[in-house]
DRENZA-846185 format. One record per residue (C-alpha): residue number from 1; residue in three letters; chain; x, y, z. Coordinates in steps of 0.05 Angstrom, whole numbers, plus 5000, padded with zeros to 4 digits. Layout:
# residues N
REC   n res chain    x    y    z
REC NUM ALA     A    X    Y    Z
...
This chain:
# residues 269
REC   n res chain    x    y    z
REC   1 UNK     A 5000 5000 5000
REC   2 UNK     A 5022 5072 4977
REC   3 UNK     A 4965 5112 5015
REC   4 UNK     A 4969 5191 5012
REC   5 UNK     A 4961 5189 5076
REC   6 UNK     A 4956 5135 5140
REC   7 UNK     A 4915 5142 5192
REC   8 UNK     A 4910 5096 5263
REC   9 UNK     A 4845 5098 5291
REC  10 UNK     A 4861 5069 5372
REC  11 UNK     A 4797 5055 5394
REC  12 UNK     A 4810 5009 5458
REC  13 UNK     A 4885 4985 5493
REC  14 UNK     A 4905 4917 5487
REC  15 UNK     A 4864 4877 5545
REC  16 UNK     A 4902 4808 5544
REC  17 UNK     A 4970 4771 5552
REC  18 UNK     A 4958 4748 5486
REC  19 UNK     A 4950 4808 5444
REC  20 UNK     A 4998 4853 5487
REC  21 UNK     A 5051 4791 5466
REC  22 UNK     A 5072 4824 5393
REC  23 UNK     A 5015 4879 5397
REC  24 UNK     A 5055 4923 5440
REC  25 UNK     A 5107 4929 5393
REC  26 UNK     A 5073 4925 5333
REC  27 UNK     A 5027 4984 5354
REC  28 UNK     A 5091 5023 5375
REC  29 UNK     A 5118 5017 5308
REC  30 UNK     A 5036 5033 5281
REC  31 UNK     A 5038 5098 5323
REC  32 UNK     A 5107 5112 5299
REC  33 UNK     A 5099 5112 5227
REC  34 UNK     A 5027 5141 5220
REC  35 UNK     A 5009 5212 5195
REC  36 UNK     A 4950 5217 5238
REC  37 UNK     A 4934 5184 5307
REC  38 UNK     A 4861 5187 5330
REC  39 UNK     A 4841 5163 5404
REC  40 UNK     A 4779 5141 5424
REC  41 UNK     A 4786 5163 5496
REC  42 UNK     A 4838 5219 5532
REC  43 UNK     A 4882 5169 5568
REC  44 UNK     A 4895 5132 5500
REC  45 UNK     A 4903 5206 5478
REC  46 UNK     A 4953 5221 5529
REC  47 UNK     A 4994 5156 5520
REC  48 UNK     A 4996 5165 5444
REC  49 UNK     A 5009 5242 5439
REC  50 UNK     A 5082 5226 5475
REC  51 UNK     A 5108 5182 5417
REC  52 UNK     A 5070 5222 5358
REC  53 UNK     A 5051 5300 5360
REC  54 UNK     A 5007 5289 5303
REC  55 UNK     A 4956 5251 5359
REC  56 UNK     A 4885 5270 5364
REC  57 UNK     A 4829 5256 5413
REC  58 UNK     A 4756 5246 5377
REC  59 UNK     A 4713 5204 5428
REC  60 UNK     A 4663 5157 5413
REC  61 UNK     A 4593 5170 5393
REC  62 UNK     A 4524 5135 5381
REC  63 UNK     A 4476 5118 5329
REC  64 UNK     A 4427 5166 5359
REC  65 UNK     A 4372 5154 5302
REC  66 UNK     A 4371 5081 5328
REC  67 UNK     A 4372 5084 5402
REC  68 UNK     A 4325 5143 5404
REC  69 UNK     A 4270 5089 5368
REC  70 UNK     A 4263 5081 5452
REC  71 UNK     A 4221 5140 5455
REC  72 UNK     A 4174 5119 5396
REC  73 UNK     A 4108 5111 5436
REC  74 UNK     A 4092 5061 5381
REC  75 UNK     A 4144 5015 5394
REC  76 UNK     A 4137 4949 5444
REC  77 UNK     A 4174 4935 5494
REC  78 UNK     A 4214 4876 5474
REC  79 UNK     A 4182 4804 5498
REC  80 UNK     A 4239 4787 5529
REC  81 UNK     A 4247 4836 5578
REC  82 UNK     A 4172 4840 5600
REC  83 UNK     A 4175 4765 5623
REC  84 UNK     A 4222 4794 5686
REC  85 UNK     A 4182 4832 5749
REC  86 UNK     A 4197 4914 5751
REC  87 UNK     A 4234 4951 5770
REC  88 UNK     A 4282 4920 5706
REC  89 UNK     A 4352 4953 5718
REC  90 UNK     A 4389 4933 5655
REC  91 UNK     A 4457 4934 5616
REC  92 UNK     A 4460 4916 5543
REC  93 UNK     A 4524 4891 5515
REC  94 UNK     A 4578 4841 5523
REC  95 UNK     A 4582 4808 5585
REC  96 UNK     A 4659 4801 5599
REC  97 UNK     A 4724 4821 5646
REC  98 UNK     A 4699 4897 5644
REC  99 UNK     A 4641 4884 5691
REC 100 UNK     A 4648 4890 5758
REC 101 UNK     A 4616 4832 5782
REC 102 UNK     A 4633 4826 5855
REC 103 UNK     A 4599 4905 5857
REC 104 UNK     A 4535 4886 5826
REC 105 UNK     A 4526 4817 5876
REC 106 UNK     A 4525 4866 5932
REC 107 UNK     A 4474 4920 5892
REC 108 UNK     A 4430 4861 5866
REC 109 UNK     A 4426 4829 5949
REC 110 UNK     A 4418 4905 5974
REC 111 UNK     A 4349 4906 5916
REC 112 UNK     A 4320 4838 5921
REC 113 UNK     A 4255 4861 5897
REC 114 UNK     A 4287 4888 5829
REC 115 UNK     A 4304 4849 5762
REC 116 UNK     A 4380 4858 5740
REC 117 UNK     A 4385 4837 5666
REC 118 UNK     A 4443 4833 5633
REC 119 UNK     A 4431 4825 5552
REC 120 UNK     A 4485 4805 5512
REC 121 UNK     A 4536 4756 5495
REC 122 UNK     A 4577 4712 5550
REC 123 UNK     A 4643 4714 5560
REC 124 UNK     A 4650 4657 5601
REC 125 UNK     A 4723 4653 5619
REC 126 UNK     A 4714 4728 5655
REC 127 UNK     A 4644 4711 5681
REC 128 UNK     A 4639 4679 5756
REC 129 UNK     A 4610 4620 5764
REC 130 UNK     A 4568 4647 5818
REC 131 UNK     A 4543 4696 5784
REC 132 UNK     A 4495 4652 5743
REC 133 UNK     A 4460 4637 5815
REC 134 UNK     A 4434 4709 5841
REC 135 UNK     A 4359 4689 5848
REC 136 UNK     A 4354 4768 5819
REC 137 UNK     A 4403 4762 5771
REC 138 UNK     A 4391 4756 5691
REC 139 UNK     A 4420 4733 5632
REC 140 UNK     A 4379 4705 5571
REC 141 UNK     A 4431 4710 5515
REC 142 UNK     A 4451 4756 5464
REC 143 UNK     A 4400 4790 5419
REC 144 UNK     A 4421 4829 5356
REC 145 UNK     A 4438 4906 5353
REC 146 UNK     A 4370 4910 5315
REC 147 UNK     A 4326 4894 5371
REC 148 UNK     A 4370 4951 5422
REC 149 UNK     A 4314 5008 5420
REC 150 UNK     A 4262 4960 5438
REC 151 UNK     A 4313 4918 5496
REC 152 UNK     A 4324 4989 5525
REC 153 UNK     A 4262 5011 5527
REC 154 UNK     A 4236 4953 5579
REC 155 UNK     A 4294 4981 5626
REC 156 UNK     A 4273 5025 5678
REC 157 UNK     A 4349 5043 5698
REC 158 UNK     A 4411 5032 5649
REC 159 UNK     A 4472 5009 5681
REC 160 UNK     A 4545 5005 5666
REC 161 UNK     A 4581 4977 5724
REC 162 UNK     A 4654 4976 5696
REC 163 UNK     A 4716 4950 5737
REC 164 UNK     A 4757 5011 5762
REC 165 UNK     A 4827 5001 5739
REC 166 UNK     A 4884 5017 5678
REC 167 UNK     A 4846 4981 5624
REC 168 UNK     A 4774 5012 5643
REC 169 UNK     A 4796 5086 5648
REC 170 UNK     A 4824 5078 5579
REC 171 UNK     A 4751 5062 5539
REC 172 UNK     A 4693 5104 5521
REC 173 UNK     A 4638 5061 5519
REC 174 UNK     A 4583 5075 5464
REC 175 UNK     A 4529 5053 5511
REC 176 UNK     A 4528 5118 5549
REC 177 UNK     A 4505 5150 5485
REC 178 UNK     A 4452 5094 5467
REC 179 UNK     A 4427 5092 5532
REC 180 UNK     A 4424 5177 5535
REC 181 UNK     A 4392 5171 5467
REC 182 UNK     A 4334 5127 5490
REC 183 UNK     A 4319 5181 5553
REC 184 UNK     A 4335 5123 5604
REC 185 UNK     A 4365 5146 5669
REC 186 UNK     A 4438 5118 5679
REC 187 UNK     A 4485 5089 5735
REC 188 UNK     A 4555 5081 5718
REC 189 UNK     A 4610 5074 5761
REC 190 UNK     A 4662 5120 5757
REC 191 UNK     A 4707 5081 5715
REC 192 UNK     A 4744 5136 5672
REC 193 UNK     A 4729 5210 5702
REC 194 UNK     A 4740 5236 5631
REC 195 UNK     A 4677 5215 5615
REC 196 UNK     A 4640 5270 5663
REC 197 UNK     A 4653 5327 5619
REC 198 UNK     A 4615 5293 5571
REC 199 UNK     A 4558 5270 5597
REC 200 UNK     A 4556 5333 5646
REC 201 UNK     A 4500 5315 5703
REC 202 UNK     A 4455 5260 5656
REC 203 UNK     A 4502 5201 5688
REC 204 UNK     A 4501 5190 5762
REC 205 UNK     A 4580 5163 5765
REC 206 UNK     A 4582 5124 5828
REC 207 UNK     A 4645 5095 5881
REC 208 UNK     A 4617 5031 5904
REC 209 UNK     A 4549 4985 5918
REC 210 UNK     A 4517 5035 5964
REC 211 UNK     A 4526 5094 5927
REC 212 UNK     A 4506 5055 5869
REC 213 UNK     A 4449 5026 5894
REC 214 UNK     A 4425 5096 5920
REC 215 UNK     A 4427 5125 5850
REC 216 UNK     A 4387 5074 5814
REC 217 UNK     A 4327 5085 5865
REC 218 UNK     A 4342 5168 5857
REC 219 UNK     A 4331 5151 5777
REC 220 UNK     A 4270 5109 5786
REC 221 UNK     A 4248 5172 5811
REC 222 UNK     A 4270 5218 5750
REC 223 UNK     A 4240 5276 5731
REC 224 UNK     A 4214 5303 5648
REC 225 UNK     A 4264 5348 5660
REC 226 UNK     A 4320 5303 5665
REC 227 UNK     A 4292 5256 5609
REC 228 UNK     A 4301 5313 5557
REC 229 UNK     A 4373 5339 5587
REC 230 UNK     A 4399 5266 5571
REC 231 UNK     A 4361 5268 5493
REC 232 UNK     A 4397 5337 5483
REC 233 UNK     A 4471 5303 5515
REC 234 UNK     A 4458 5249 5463
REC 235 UNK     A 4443 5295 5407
REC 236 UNK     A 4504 5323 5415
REC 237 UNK     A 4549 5262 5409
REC 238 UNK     A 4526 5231 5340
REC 239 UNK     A 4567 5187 5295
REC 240 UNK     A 4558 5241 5242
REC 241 UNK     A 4581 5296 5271
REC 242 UNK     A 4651 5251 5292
REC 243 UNK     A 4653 5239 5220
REC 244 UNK     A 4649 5312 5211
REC 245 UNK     A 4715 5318 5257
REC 246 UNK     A 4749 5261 5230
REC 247 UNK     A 4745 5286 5158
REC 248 UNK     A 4761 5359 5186
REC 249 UNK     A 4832 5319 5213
REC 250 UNK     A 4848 5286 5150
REC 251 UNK     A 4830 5345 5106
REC 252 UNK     A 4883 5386 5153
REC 253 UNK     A 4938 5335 5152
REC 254 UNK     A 4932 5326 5078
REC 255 UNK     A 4938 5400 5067
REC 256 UNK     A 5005 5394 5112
REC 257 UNK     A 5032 5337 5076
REC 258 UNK     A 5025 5367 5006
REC 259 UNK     A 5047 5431 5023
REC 260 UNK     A 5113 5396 5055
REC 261 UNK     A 5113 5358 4992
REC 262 UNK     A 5114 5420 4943
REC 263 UNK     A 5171 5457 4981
REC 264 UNK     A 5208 5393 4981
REC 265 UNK     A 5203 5405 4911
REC 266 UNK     A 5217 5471 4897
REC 267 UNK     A 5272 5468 4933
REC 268 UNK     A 5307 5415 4893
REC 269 UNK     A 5288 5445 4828
């Protein structure tokens, strides 16, 4: 490949002994030799800018037109969330080494009378065994990104109860955005504090099982008010207006490369 121009897109670190084997080296070498670094998240950002200056930070986004299908009044609630009793607190995604597990055991005993569902795929190498033994505890399976608007709509709280630790405050999840985007209230732990700016007050970010356990029965009282703050925090966070920024980048470091190129030439005429 000749490109005009070669851009790495980091998205996530690399999470196991497996990948960090030759990907540590190869992605040094990546980072190295690329025009333009883009970083999902500030601490990739921060960690990239020291070994290229040509490093920017774009963070992730949503597909806003799809989770906001939520709100369609139309729309049913999705039969397999309706078959668990309310209060449903829910997380939609892969179920894997990012969850906190031991933190949502103690949230799930302090709520007996509420429905945790977890929706997604099973990692079952990171995944207790005990966990699959929490009398309020769900996890029916995967379902496909299609049938998102109409999962999240059945939940009366959104979670994401991420691990605190060097590999979680690296990532931007997309769910805050598709959660936002549906108007559902969400608890998060406080996995990555660069995430506040972002989501300003929509998210309650939370230190441990009490606190989090406090904040999904302050969102099962939420307000309009709040329901249309977290629409507007999702508005402004669309795939399409990253696409806007990422083209922006490119143009820019295109401009710089053929401007290089033509004194380059000049000069040797």
């Amino acid at each position: 490949l000749k490109p005009s121009l070669s851009v790495y897109y980091c998205l996530d670190p690399l999470p196991s002994e497996y990948e960090k084997k030759h990907g540590i080296k190869s992605e040094l070498i990546l980072v190295k030799k690329s025009d333009l670094v883009i970083c999902s998240s500030k601490e990739l950002y921060r960690e990239k800018i020291k070994i290229n200056p040509d490093t920017f930070f774009i963070p992730n986004a949503a597909d806003v037109n799809h989770s906001s299908k939520a709100l369609d009044p139309t729309l049913p609630v999705s039969g397999l969330v309706l078959q668990y009793k309310k209060p449903v607190i829910g997380y939609f995604g892969n179920i894997e080494g990012r969850i906190d597990f031991d933190l949502v055991k103690k949230v799930a005993e302090q709520n007996p009378e509420k429905s945790f569902l977890f929706v997604g795929p099973v990692v079952r190498d990171y995944v207790p065994d005990w966990f699959f033994h929490i009398g309020n505890i769900y996890l029916p399976g995967a379902v496909s990104y299609d049938q998102m608007p109409s999962v999240v709509k059945g939940f009366d709280v959104a979670i994401i109860p991420f691990k605190r630790n060097n590999f979680s405050k690296t990532i931007f999840p997309l769910k805050f955005f598709e959660y936002l985007g549906s108007g559902k209230a969400v608890v998060s732990t406080d996995f990555n504090t660069d995430l506040f700016e972002f989501t300003k007050d929509t998210v309650a970010y939370c230190t441990d099982a009490e606190s989090f356990s406090k904040a999904i029965n302050d969102a099962l009282n939420d307000s309009e008010v709040k329901l249309k703050a977290r629409i507007a925090i999702a508005a402004e966070n669309t795939w399409e207006q990253r696409a806007n920024e990422i083209s922006g980048l490119i143009a820019d470091q295109l401009d710089r490369k053929k401007a290089v190129i033509n004194r380059y030439v000049r000069i040797n005429k």
